[in-house]
N, C-alpha and C positions, 0 to 999 in steps of 0.2 A: 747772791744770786742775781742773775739776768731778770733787769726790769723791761720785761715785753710789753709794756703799757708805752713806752718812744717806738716802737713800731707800729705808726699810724697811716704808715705809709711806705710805697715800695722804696722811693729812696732811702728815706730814714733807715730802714731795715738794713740794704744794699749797704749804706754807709757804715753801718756798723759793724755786717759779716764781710770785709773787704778784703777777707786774706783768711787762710787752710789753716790756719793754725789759731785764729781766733775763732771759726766754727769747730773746730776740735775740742777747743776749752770749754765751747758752751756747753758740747754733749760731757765733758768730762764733768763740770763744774754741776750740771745738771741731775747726772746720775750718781754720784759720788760724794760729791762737795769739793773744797780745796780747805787746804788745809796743812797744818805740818808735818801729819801721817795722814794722808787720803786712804779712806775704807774703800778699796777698791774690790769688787767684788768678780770674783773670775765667772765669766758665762758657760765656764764648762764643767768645773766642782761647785759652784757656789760657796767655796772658802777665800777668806779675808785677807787683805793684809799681803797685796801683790806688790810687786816692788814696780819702778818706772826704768824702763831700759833708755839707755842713751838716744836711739830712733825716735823716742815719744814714745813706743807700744809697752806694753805691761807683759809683765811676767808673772804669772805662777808660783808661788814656790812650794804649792801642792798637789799640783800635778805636771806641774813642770813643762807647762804650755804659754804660748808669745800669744796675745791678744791685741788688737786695738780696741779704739771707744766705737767703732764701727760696729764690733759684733754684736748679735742680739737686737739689731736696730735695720729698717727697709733698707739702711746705705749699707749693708755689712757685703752684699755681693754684686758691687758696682764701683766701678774705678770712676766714675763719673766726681767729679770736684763736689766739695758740701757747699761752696757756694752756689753752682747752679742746684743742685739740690734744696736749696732751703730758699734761692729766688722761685723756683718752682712750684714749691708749697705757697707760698706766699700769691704769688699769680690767681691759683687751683683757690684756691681760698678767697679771692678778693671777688673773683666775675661771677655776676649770678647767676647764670647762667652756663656757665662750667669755663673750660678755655680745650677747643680740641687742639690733637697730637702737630696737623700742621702750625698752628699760629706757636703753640710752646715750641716749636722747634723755633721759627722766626728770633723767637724772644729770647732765649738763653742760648741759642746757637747752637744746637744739635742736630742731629737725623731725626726724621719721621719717626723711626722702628724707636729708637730710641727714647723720643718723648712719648711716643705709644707706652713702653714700659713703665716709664716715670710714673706717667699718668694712671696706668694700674695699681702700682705699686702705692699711690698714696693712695685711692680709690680704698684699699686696704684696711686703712685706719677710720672709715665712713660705717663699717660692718654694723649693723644694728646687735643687738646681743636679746637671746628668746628671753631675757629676765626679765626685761623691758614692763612695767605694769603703766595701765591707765585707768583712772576712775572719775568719777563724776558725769558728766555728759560725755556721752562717745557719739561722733558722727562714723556710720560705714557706709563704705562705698569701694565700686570695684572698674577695672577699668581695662581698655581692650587696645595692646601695644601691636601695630604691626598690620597686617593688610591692607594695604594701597590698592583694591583691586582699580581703582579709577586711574591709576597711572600705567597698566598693561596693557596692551595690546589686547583686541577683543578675543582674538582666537588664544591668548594665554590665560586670561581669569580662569579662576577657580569659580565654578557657580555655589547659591546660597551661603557667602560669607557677610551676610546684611546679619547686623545687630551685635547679637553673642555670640558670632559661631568662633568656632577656636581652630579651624580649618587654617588658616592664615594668617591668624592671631592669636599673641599669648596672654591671660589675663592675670589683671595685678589687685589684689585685696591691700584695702588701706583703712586702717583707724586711724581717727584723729580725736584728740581730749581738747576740750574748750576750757582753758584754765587762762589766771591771771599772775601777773608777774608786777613789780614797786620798780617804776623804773628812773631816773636819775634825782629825778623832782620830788621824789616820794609818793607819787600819785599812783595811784593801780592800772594797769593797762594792759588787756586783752592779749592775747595770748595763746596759742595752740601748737599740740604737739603732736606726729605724725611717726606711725609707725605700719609698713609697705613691704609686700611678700608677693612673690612671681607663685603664683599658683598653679595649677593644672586644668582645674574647673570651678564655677561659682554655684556648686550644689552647696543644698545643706551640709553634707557628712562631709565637706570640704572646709565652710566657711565658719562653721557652729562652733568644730574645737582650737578653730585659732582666736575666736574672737572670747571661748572659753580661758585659753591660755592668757591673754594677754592683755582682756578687761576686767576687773575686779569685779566683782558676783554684788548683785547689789545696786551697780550704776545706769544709768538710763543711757540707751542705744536709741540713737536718729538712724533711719536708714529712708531706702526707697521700698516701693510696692514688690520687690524682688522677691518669691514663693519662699527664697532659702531662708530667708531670714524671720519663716511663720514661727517657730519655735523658741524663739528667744527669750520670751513670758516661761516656760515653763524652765528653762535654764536658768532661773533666777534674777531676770533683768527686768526692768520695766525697758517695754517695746513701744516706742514712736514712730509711726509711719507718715511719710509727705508723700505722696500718689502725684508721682512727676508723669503717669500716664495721662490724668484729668487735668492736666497744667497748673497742681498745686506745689510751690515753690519755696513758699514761706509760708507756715498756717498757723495758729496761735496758738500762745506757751511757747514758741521760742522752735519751732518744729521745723528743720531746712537740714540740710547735707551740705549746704555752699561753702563752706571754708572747705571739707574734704575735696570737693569740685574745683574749688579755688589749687588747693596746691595740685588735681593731676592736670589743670588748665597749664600752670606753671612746669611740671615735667613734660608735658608733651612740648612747647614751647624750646626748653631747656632740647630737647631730642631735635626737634625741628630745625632751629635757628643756629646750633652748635655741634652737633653731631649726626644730623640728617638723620643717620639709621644705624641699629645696635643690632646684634646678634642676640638671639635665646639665651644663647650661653654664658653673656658677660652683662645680660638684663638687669639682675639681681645686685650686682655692683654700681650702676647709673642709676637705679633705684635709691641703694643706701648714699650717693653721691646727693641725691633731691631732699632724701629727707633730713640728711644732715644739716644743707642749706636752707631748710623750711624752720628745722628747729633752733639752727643758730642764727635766725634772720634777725634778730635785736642785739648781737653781740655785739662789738665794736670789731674791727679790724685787727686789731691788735690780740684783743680776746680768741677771737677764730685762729689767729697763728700758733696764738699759744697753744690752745689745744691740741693744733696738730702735732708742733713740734715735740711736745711730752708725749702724743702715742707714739709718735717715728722713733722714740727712743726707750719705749717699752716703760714710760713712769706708770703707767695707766693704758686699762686693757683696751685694746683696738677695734675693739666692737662695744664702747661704753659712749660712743657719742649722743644719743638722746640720753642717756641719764645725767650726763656732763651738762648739759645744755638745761635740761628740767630742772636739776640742783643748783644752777648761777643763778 
């Protein structure tokens, strides 16, 4: 098997995938194995035992269908090379910041429209998955993507979009777990893991059954002075309040929202400095883009590639990245 731990670096990687037919091995060698009879598995019966046609593509011989190592995989409908495909992941994965559609084209030498796709297409494998559990300390907090009215024209604003309104903005609910991880030294070190949803509204009957779904009954919730979150004690949680109205920040016992504040500090930043402005519609994907990178911020380089490159090839499901990240 490919040791992804020498991809520390874009060269190193580049060097290695430097030719179509060495990235075809990896996806082969990867989902398959090599071998003297390769279990090659067809993507369209799920029966064994395909043979290898002279082209490189695989055959069927039960349903009597031609395959590549492409199908079933984000390259399967794009004629695009696997090496810029796999320098691309590599890029999308290394800047913390994300890398937008202009500058990806720069770099691997495409069209705009082009890297726009790329760029979605891996976006893809960021998916958060609703299995997702957190327990122990939850910090909540919720957060307001979108109206500028200070950069319109006076006679274009929309009036009373001051605060929560959702007139001109869309709001985003986020959990975060305060856990620890052993990291190279053996030593424990601090540790959180975020889980972020584009919501509609930050009422109760909005925010109570996700934070229901996706905190363990039992765990203690940080939040703000926010009305929605008066019910939480009766939902089975011990309920911590920090009153950011009275300019209480940090109160004792450990009582703040600031690492949740910390990563949407970070996504507004990541929107700002890299992609200026998103759409409603493609929100929920530069979302699971931040919080993949918030969760995988301790990985190495190399780690982050790997993971991508096993969901691009379907070893492991495409919406399991925080629980990949939580289990290393």
């Amino acid at each position: 098997m490919i040791d992804f731990s020498q991809f520390d670096s874009l060269f190193a990687m580049t060097l290695y995938f430097n030719n179509e037919q060495t990235c075809q091995n990896a996806i082969v060698e990867s989902r398959w194995g090599f071998g003297k009879e390769q279990d090659v598995v067809c993507p369209y019966c799920g029966q064994h035992h395909c043979t290898t046609r002279k082209d490189g593509r695989f055959r069927c011989n039960h349903c009597k269908r031609n395959f590549s190592c492409r199908v079933g995989t984000i390259f399967e409908d794009s004629n695009l090379s696997l090496m810029k495909w796999f320098m691309a992941m590599y890029l999308i994965s290394s800047h913390k910041k994300g890398v937008s559609s202009c500058q990806l084209a720069r770099d691997i030498k495409v069209t705009q429209k082009t890297a726009w796709y790329m760029l979605h297409k891996v976006r893809s494998l960021y998916a958060q998955d609703d299995c997702d559990t957190l327990s122990g300390d939850i910090e909540c907090d919720e957060v307001y993507i979108g109206g500028k009215e200070k950069w319109k024209h006076q006679s274009m604003r929309t009036p009373h979009t001051q605060g929560r309104s959702t007139k001109t903005k869309t709001p985003v609910f986020g959990m975060l777990e305060r856990s620890e991880i052993v990291n190279a030294k053996g030593e424990k070190e601090f540790m959180s893991y975020v889980h972020a949803i584009v919501v509609e509204n930050t009422n109760g009957s909005t925010l109570l059954p996700l934070i229901g779904q996706f905190v363990e009954e039992g765990s203690t919730v940080f939040t703000d002075e926010l009305n929605a979150y008066n019910h939480l004690t009766e939902c089975g949680y011990e309920h911590r309040i920090c009153n950011h109205g009275a300019l209480q920040f940090v109160c004792d016992g450990g009582v703040y929202t600031n690492n949740i504040e910390g990563f949407w500090s970070h996504f507004r930043r990541m929107i700002t400095g890299c992609y200026h402005d998103v759409s409603d519609e493609h929100l929920q994907s530069y979302i699971d883009e931040a919080c993949f990178r918030w969760n995988k911020r301790k990985a190495s380089q190399s780690e982050r590639f790997q993971s991508m490159f096993e969901a691009s090839i379907g070893l492991v499901k495409p919406n399991r990245a925080f629980v990949l990240c939580k289990a290393a």
